[in-house]
N, C-alpha and C positions, 0 to 999 in steps of 0.2 A: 504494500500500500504506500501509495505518493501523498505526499504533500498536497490540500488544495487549498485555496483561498477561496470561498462566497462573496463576491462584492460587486460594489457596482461602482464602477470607472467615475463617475458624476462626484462619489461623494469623498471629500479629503481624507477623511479616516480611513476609507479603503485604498485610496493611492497610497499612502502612509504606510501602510501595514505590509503592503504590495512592494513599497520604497525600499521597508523593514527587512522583508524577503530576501530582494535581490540584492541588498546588501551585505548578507549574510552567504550568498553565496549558495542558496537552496533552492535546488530543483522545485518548480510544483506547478500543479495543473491550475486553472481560472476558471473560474466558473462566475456565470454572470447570472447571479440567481435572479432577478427581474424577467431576464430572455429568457432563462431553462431552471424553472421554477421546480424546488425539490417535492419530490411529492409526500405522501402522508407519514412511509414509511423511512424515508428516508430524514425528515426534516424530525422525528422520534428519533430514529439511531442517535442523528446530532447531538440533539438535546443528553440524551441519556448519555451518550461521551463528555459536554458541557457539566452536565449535573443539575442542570436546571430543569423550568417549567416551562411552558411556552408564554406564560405571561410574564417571565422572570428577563425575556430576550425579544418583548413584544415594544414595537416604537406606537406606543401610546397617542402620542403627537400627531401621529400623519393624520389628515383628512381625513380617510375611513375610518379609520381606529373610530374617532369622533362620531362620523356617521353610524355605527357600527354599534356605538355606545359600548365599546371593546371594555372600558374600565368598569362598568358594573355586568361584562356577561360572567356566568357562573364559573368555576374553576375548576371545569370538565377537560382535561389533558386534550384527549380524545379531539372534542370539539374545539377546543383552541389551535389544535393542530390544522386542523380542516380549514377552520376560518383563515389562520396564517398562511394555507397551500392556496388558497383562491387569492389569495392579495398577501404577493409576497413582499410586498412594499413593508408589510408590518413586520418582516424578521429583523431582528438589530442587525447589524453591517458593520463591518467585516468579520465573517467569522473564519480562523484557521484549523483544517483540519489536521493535523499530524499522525506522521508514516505508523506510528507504534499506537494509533488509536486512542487518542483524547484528540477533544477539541476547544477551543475558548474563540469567544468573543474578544475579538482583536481590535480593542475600541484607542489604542495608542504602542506607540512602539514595546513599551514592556513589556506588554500583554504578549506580542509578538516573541519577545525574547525569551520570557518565562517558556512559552509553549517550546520554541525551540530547545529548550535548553533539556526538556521533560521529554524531546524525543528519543 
């Protein structure tokens, strides 16, 4: 298993994290979660290498979330997983996957290095 990064090119965190990467000298796949959207079970596995929830790594913020009323929907994994597979806008960004299976939310370059350093 390789290395991949989730991100999306627009946002600076993920150019950063991406920066973080290539400065380190690590091989890894991109994946541009907006265009090739994880699906149910796969955005579960994440989570469960994270150690999170899906409202633990949900952008609250965005416009749907809002529309969605995402901050009083119940705290159904399942269902939150679902909701964040049709609008992947609401997954936080950048997340790194690592070869030896964890993954973090790679929201600034430590975050990147910790993960590095744990592969």
């Amino acid at each position: 298993m390789t290395t991949e990064i989730w991100h999306n090119p627009r946002c600076s965190k993920s150019r950063a994290a991406k920066a973080a990467l290539d400065e380190a000298g690590v091989s890894y796949t991109e994946r541009r979660y907006l265009d090739d959207p994880p699906t149910a079970e796969e955005l579960d596995e994440v989570l469960t290498r994270i150690g999170a929830d899906p409202w633990d790594v949900a952008r609250l913020n965005e416009p749907i979330a809002k529309e969605l009323d995402l901050k009083n929907l119940e705290r159904d994994r399942a269902r939150w997983i679902e909701v964040m597979v049709a609008n992947p806008v609401l997954i936080q960004r950048p997340i790194v996957l690592t070869g030896d299976g964890k993954a973090v939310v790679a929201r600034d370059p430590e975050s990147v290095r910790r993960a590095l350093d744990s592969a």
